[in-house]
gemmi code that builds the backbone of each chain (N, CA, C; Angstrom):
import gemmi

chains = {
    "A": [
        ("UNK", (-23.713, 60.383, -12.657), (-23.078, 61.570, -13.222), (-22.782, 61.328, -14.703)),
        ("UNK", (-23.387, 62.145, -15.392), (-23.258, 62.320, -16.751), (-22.048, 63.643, -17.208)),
        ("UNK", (-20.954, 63.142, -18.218), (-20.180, 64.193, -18.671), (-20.289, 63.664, -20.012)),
        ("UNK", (-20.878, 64.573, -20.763), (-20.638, 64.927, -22.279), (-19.835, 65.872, -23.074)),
        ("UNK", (-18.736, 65.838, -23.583), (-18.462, 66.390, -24.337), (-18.405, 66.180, -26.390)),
        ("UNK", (-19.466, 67.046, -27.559), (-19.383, 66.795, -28.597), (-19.873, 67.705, -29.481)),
        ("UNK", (-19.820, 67.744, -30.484), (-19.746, 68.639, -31.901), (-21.145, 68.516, -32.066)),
        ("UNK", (-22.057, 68.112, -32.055), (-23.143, 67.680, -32.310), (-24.080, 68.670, -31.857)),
        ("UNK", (-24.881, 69.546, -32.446), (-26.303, 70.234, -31.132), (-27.220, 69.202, -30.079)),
        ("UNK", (-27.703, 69.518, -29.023), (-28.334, 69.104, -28.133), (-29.728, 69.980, -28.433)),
        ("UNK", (-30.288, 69.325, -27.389), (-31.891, 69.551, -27.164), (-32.100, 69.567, -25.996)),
        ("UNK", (-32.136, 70.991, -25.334), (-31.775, 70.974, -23.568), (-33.078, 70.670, -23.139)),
        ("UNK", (-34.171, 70.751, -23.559), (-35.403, 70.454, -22.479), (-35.601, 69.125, -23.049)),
        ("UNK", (-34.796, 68.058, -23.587), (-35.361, 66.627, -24.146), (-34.295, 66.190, -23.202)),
        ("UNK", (-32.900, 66.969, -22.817), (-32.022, 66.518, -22.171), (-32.465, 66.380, -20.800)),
        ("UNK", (-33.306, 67.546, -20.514), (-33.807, 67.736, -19.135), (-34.810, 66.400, -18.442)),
        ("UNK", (-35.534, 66.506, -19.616), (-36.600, 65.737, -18.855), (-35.761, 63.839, -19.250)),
        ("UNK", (-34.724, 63.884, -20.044), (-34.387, 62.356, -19.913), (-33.531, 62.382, -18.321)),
        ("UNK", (-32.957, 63.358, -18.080), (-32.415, 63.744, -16.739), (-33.314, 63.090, -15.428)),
        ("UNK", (-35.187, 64.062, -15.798), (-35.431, 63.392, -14.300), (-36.342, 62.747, -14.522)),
        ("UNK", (-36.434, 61.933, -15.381), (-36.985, 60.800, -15.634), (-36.980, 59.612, -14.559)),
        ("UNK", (-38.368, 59.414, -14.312), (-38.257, 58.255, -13.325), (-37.697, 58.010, -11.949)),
        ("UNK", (-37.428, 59.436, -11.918), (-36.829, 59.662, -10.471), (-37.643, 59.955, -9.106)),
        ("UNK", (-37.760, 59.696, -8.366), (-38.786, 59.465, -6.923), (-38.144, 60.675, -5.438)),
        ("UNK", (-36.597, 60.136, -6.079), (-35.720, 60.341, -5.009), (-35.177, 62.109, -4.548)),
        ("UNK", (-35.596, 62.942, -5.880), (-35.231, 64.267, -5.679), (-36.357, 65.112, -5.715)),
        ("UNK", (-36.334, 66.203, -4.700), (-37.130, 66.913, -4.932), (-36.949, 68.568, -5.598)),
        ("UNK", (-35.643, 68.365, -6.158), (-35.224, 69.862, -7.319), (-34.200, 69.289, -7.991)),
        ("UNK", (-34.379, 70.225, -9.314), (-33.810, 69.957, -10.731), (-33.659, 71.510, -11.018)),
        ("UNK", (-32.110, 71.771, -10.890), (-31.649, 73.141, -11.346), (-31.257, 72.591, -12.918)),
        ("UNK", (-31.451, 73.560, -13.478), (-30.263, 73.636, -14.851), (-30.197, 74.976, -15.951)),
        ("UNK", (-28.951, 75.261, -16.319), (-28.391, 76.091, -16.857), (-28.289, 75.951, -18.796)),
        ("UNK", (-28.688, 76.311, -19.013), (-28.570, 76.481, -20.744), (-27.079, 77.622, -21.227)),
        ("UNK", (-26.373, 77.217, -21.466), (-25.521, 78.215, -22.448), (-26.071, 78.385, -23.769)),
        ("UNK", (-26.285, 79.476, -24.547), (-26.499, 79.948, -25.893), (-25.388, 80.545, -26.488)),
        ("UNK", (-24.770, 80.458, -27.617), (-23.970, 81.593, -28.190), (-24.819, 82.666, -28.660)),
        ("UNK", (-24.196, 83.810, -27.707), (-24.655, 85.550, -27.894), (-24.261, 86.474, -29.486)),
        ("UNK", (-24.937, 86.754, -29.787), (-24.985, 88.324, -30.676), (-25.493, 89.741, -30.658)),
        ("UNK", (-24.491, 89.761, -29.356), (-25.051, 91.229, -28.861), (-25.093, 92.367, -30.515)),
        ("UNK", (-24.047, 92.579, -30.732), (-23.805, 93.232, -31.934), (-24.579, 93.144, -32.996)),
        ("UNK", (-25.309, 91.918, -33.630), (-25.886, 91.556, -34.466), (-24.961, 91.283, -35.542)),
        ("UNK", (-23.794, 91.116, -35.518), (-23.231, 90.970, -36.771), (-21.977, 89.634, -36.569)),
        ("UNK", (-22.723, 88.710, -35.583), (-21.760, 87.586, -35.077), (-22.239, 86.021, -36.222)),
        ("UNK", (-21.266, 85.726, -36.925), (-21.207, 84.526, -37.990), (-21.267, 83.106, -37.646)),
        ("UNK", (-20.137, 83.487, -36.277), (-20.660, 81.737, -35.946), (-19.225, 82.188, -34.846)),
        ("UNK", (-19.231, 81.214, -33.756), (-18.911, 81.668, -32.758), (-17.399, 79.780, -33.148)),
        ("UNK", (-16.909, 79.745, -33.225), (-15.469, 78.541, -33.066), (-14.944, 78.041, -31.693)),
        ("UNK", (-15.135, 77.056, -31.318), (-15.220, 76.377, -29.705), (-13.803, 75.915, -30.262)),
        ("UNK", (-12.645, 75.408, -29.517), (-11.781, 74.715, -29.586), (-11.577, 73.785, -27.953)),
        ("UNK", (-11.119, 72.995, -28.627), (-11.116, 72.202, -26.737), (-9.547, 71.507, -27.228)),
        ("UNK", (-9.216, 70.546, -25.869), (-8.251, 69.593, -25.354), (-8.308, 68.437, -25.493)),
        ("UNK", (-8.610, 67.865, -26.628), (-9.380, 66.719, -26.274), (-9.150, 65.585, -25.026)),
        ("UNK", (-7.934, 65.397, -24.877), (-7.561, 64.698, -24.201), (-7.545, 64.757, -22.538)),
        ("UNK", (-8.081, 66.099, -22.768), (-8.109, 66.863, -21.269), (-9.773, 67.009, -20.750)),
        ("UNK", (-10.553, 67.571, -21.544), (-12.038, 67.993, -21.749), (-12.743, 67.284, -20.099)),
        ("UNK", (-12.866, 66.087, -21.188), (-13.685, 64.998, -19.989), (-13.188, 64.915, -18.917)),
        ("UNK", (-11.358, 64.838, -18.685), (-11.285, 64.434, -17.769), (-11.351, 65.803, -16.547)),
        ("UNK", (-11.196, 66.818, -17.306), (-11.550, 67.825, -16.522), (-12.640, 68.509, -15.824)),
        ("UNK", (-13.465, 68.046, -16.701), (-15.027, 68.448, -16.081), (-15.363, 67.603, -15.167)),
        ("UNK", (-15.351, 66.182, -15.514), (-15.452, 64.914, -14.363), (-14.951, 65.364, -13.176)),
        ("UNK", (-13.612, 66.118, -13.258), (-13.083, 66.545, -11.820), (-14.026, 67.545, -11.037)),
        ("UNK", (-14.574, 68.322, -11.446), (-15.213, 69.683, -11.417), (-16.613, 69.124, -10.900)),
        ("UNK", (-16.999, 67.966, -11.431), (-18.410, 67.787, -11.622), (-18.047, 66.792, -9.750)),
        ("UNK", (-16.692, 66.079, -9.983), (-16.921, 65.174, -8.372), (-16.663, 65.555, -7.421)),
        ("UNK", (-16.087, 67.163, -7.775), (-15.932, 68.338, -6.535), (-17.652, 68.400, -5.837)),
        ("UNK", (-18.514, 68.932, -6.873), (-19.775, 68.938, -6.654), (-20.528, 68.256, -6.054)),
        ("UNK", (-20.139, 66.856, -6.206), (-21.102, 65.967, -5.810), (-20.647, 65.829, -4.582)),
        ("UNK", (-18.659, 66.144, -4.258), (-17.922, 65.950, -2.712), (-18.978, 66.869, -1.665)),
        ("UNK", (-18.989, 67.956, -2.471), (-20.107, 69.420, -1.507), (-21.197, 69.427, -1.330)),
        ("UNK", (-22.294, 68.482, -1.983), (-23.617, 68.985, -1.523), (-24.566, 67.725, -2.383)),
        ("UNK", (-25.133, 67.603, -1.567), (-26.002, 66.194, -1.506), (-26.463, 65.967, -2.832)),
        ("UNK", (-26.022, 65.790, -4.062), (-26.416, 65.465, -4.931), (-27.325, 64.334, -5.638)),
        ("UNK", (-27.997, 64.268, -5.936), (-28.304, 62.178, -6.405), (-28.031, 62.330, -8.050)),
        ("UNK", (-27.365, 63.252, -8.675), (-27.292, 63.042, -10.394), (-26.668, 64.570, -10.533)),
        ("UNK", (-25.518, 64.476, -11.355), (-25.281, 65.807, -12.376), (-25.372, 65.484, -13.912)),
        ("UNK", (-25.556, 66.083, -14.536), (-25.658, 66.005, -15.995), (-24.272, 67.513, -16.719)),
        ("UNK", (-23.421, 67.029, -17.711), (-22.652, 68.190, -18.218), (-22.315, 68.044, -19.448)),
        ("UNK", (-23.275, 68.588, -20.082), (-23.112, 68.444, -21.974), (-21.953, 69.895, -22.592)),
        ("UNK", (-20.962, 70.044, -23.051), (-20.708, 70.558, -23.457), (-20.144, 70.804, -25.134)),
        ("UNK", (-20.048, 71.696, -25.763), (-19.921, 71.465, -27.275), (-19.122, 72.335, -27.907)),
        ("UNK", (-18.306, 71.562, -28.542), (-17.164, 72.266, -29.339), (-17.527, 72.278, -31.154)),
        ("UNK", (-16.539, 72.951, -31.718), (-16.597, 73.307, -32.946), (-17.262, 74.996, -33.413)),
        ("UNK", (-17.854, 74.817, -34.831), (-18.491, 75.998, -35.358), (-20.254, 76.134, -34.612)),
        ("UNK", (-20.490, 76.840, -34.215), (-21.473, 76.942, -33.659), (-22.015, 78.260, -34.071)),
        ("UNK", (-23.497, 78.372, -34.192), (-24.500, 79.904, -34.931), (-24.978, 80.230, -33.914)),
        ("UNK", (-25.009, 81.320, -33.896), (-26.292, 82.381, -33.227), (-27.257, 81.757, -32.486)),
        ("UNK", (-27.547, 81.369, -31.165), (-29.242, 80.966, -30.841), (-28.671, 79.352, -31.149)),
        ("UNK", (-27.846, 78.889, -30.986), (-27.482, 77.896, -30.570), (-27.014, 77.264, -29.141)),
        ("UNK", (-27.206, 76.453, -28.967), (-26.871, 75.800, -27.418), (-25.694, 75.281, -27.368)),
        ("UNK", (-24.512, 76.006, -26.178), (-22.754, 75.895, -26.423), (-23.263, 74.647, -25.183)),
        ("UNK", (-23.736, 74.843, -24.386), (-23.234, 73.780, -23.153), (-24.883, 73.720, -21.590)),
        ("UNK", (-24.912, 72.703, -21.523), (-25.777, 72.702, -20.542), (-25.231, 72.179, -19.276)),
        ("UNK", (-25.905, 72.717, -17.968), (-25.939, 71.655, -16.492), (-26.819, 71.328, -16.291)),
        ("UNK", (-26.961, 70.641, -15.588), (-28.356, 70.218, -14.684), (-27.925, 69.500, -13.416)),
        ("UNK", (-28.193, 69.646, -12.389), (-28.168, 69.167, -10.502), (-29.551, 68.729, -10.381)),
        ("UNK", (-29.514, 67.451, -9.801), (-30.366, 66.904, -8.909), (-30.250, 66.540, -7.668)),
        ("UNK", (-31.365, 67.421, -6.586), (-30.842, 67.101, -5.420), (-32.192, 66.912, -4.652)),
        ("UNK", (-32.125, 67.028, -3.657), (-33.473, 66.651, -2.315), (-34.539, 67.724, -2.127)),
        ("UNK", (-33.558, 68.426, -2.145), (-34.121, 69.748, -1.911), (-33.045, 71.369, -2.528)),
        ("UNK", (-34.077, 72.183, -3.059), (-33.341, 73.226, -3.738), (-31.968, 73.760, -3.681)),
        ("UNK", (-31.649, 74.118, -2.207), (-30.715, 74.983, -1.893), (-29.264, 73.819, -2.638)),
        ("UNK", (-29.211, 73.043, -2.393), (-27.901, 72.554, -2.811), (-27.891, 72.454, -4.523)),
        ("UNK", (-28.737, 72.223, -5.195), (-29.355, 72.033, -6.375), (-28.622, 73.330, -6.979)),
        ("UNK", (-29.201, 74.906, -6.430), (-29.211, 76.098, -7.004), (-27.301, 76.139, -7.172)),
        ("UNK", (-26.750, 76.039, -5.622), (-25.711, 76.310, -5.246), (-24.829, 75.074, -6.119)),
        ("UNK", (-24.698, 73.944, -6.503), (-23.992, 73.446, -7.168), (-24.066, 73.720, -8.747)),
        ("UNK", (-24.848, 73.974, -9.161), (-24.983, 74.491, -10.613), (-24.258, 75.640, -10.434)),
        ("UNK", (-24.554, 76.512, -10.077), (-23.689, 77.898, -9.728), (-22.152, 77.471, -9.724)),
        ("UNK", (-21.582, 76.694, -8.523), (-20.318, 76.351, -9.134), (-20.111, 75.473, -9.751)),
        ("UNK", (-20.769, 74.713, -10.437), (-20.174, 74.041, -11.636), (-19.831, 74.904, -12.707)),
        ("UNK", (-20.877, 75.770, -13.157), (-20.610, 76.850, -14.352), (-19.817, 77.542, -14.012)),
        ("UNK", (-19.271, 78.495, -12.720), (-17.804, 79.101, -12.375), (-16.811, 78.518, -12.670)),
        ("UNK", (-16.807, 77.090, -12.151), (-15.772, 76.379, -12.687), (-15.393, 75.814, -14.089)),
        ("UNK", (-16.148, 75.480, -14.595), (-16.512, 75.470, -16.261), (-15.549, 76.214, -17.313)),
        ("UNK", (-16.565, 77.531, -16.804), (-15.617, 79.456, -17.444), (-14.587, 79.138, -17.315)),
        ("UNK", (-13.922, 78.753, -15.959), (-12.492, 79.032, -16.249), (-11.434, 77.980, -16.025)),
        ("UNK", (-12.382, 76.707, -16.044), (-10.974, 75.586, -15.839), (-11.295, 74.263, -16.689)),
        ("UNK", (-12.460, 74.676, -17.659), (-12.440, 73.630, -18.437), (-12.379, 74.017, -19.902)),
        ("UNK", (-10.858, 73.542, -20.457), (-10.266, 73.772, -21.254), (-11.020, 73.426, -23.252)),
        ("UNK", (-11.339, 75.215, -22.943), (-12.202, 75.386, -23.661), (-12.058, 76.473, -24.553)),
        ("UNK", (-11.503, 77.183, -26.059), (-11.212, 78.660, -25.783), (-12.515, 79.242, -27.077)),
        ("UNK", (-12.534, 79.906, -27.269), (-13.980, 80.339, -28.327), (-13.293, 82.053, -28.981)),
        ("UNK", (-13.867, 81.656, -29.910), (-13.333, 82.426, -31.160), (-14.175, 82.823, -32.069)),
        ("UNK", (-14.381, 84.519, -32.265), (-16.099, 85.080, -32.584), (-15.663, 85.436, -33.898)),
        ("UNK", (-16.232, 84.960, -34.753), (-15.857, 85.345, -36.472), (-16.923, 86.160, -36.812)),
        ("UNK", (-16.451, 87.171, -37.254), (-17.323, 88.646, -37.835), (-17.137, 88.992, -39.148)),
        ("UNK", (-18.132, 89.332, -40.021), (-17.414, 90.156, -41.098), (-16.560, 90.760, -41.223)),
        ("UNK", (-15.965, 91.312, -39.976), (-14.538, 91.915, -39.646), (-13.678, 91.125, -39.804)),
        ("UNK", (-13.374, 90.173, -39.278), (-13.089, 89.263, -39.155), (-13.074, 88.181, -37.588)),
        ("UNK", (-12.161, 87.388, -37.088), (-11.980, 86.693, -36.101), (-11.324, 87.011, -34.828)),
        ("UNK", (-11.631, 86.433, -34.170), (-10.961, 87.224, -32.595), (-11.527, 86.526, -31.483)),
        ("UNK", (-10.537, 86.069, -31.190), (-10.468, 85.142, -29.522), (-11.395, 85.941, -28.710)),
        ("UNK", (-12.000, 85.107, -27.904), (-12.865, 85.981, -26.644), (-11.861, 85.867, -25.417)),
        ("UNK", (-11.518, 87.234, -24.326), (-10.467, 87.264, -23.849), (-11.160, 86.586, -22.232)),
        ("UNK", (-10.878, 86.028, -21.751), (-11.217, 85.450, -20.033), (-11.517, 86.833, -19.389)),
        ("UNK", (-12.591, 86.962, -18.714), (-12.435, 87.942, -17.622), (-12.446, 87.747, -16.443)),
        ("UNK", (-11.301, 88.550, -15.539), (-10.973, 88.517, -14.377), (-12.431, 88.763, -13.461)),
        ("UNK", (-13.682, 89.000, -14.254), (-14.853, 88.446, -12.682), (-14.803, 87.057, -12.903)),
        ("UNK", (-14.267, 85.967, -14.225), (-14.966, 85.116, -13.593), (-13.886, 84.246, -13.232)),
        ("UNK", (-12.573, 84.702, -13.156), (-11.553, 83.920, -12.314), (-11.854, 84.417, -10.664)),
        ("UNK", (-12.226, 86.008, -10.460), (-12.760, 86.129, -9.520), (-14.023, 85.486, -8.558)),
        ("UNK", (-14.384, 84.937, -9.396), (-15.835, 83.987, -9.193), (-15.614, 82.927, -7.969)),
        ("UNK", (-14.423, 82.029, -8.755), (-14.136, 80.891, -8.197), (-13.808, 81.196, -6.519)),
        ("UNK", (-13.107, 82.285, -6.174), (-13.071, 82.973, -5.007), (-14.061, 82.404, -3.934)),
        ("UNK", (-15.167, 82.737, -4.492), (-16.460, 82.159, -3.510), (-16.871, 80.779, -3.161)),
        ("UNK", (-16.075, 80.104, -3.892), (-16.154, 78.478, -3.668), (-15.434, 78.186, -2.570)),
    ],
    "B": [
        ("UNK", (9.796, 65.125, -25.567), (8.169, 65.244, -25.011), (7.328, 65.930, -26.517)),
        ("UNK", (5.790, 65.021, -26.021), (5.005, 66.229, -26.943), (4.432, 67.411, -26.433)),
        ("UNK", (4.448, 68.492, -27.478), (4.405, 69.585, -26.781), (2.691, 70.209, -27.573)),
        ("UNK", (2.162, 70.668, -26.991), (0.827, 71.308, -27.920), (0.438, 72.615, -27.466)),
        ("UNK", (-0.525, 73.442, -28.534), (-0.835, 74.474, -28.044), (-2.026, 74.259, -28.751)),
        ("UNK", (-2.919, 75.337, -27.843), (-4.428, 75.928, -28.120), (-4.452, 77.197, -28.811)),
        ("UNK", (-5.785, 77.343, -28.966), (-5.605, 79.229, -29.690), (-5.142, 79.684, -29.886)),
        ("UNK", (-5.111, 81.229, -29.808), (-3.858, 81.788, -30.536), (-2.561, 81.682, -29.948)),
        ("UNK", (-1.834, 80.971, -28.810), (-1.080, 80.148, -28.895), (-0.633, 79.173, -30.208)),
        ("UNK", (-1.255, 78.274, -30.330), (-1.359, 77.559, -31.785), (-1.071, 78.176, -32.693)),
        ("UNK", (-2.254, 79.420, -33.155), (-1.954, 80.226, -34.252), (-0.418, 81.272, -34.292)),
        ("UNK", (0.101, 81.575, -33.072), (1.055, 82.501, -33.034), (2.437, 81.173, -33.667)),
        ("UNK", (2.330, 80.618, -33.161), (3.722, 79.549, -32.900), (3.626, 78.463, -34.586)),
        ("UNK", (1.911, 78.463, -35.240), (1.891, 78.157, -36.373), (1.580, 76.525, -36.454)),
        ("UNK", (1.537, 76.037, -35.181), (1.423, 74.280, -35.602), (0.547, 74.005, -34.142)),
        ("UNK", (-0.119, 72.878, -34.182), (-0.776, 72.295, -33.633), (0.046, 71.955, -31.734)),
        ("UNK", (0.902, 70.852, -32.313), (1.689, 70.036, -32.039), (3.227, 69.664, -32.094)),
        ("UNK", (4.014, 69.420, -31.422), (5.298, 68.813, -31.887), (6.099, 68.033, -30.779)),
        ("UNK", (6.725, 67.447, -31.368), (7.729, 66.799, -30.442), (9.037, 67.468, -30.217)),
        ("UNK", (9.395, 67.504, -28.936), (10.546, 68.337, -29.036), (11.545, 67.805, -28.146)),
        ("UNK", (12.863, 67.337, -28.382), (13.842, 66.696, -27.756), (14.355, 67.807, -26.787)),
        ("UNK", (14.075, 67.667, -25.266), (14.819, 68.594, -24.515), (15.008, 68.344, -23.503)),
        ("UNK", (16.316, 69.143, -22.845), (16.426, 68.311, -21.275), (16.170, 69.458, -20.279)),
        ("UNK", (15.126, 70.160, -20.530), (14.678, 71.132, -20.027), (14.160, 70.628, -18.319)),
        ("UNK", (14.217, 71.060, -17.149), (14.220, 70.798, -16.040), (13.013, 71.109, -15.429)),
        ("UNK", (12.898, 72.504, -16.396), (11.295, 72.591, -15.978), (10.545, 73.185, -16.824)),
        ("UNK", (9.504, 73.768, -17.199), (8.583, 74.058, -17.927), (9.329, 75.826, -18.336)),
        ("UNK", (9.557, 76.863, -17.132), (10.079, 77.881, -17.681), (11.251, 77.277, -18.116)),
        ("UNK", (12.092, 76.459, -18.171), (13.145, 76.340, -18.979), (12.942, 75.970, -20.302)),
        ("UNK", (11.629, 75.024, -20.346), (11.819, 74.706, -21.506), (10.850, 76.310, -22.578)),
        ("UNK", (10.601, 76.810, -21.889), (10.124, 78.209, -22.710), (11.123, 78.897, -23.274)),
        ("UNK", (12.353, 78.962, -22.275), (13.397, 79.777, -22.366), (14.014, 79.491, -23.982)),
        ("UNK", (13.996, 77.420, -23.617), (14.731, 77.392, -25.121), (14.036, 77.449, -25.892)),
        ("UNK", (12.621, 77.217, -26.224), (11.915, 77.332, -27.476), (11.805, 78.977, -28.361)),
        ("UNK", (11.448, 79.812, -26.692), (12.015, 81.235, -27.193), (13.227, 81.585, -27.827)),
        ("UNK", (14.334, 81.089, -27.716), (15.468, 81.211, -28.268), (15.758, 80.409, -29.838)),
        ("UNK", (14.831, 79.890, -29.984), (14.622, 79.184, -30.919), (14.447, 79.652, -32.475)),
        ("UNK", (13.316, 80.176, -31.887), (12.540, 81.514, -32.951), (11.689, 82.241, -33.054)),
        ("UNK", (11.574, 83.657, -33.687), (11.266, 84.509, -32.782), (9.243, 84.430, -32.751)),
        ("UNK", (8.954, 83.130, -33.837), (7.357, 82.913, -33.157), (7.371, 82.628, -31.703)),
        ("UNK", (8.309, 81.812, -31.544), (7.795, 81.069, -30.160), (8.289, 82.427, -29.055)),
        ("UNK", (9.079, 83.379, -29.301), (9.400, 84.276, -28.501), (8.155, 85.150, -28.011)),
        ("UNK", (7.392, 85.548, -29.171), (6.516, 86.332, -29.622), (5.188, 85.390, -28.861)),
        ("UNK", (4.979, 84.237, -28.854), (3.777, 83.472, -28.158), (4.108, 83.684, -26.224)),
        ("UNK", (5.590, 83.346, -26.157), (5.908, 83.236, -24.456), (6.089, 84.310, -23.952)),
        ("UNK", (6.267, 85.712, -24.739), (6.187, 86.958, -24.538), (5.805, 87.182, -23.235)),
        ("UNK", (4.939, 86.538, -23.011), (4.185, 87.071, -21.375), (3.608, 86.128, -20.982)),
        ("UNK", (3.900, 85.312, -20.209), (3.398, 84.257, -20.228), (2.662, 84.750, -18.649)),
        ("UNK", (2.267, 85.868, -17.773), (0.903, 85.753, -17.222), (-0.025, 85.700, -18.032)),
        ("UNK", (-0.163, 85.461, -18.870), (-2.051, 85.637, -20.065), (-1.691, 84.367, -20.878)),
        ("UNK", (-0.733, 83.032, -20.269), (-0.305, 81.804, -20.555), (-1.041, 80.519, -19.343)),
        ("UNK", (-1.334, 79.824, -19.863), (-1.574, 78.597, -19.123), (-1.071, 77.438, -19.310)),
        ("UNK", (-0.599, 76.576, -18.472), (0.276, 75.441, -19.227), (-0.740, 74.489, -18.067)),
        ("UNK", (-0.720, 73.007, -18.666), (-0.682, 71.675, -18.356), (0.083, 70.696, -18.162)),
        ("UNK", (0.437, 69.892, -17.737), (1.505, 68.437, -17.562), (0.527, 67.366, -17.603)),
        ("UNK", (0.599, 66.951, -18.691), (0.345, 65.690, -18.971), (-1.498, 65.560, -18.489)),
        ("UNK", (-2.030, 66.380, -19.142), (-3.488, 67.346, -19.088), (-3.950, 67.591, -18.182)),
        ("UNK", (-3.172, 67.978, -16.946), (-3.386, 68.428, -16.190), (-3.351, 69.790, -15.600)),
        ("UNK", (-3.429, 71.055, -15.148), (-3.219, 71.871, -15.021), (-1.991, 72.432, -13.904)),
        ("UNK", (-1.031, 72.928, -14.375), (0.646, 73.050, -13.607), (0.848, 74.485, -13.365)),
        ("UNK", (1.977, 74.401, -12.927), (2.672, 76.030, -12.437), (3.447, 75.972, -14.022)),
        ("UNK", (4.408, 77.326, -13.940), (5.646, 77.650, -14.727), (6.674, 77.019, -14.299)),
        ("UNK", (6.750, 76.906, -12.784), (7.983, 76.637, -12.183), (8.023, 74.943, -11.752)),
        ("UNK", (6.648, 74.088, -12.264), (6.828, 72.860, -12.174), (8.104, 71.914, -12.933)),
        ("UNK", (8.546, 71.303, -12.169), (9.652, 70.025, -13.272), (9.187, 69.499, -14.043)),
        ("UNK", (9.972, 69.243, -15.394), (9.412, 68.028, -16.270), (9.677, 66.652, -16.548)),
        ("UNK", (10.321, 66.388, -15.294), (10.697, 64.979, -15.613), (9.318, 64.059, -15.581)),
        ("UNK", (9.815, 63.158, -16.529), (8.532, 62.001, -16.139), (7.527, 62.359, -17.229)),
        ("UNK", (7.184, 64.058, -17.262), (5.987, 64.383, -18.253), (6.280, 64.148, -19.592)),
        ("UNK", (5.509, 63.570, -19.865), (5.063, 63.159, -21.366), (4.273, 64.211, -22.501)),
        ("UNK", (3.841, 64.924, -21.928), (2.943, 66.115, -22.740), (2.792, 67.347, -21.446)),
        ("UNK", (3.023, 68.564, -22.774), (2.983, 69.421, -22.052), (2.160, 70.653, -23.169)),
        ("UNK", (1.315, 71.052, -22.503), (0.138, 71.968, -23.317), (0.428, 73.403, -22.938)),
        ("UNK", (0.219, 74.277, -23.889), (0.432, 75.778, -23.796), (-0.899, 76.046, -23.983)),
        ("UNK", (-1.752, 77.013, -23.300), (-2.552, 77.792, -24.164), (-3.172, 79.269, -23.736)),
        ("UNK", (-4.525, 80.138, -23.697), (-4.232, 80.873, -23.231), (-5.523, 80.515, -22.043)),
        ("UNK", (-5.836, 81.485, -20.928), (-7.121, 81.012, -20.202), (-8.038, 80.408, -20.480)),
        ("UNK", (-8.704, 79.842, -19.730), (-9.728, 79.127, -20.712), (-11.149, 79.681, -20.326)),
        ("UNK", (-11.941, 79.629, -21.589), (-13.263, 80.393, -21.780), (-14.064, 79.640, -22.027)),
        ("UNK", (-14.440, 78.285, -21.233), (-15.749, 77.651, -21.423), (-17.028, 78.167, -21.057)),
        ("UNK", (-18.027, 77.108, -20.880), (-19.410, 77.539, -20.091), (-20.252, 78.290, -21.375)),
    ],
}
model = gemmi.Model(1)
for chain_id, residues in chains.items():
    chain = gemmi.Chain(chain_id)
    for i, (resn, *xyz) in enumerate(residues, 1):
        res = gemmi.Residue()
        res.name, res.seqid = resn, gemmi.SeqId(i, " ")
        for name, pos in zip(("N", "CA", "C"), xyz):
            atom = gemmi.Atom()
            atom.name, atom.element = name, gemmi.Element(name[0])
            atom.pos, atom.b_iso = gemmi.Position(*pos), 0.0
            res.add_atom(atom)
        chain.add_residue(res)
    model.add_chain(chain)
structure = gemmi.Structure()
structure.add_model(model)
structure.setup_entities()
């Protein structure tokens, strides 16, 4: 189990394939790309803030829930804070498992859990100016299904 | 204890961080006095359902005790992923 948290951009399909590299033992590799969105077209750069002290140890929790539920052999969880642009990559998953179904289904709740319990808050700067992005109640509703 | 906040938490209340001498019993108490304090911090605890707190980076109630805790984090939901 891999947990990353850093300021730095990633390279999700260099991440991917160092992921299933050399591996014999699985037969599926789910994974999830986050991008920062500009629906509007007029988004400057999107501001990640985190916990530091909390980050890792929170996702680690999240990530050994996952591995408690469903036959895993590897998770991978890059996530990234700071100023971030347009068509940039905020955060990746990736599950390795035997076979699909647990693969699909643990990525799924890792990223539910992610949204809303890994202490994370993002802040969309516009020519307008700045403004917190507010949580929405589907995806505290989400967790429901876990 | 140290006390911290996130987002506009942070920005409402104006500082990062602080230490704050209190013999607050539990977490809504110690809101009670910081609200009374001044009227940023009134204006941040205003409503504290659209509030999230931690103990010692962990994730807590309002109505948890603070003895023992060493840090205690304010902020508002969190919006990762």
């Amino acid at each position: 189990m891999t947990v990353r948290v850093q300021a730095d951009p990633f390279d999700a399909g260099a991440e991917l394939n160092a992921f299933a590299q050399g591996r014999t033992d699985i037969g599926a590799i789910v994974s999830f790309t986050g991008v920062v969105r500009d629906t509007q077209g007029d988004l400057q750069e999107m501001l990640i803030e985190h916990y530091p002290g909390m980050t890792t140890r929170a996702i680690s929790k999240i990530a050994d829930e996952a591995v408690a539920r469903w036959a895993l052999a590897d998770v991978l969880v890059i996530h990234r804070y700071g100023p971030l642009k347009p068509g940039e990559p905020i955060m990746m998953v990736a599950t390795a498992s035997a076979h699909r179904a647990a693969a699909f289904e643990a990525a799924d709740f890792l990223m539910d859990y992610l949204k809303s319990r890994a202490p994370f808050w993002k802040k969309e700067v516009t020519a307008q100016g700045a403004s917190w992005v507010d949580a929405k109640d589907v995806d505290e509703d989400a967790l429901k299904r876990w | 204890m140290n006390v911290v906040y996130f987002a506009w938490v942070r920005e409402r209340i104006g500082l990062p961080q602080e230490t704050v001498e209190t013999g607050a019993a539990t977490v809504n108490d110690l809101i009670a006095e910081l609200s009374a304090r001044e009227e940023r911090y009134a204006a941040a605890f205003a409503d504290i359902s659209a509030l999230r707190v931690a103990l010692d980076q962990e994730l807590s109630d309002f109505d948890a005790p603070l003895e023992g805790v060493r840090e205690v984090a304010f902020f508002p939901p969190m919006t990762g992923g």
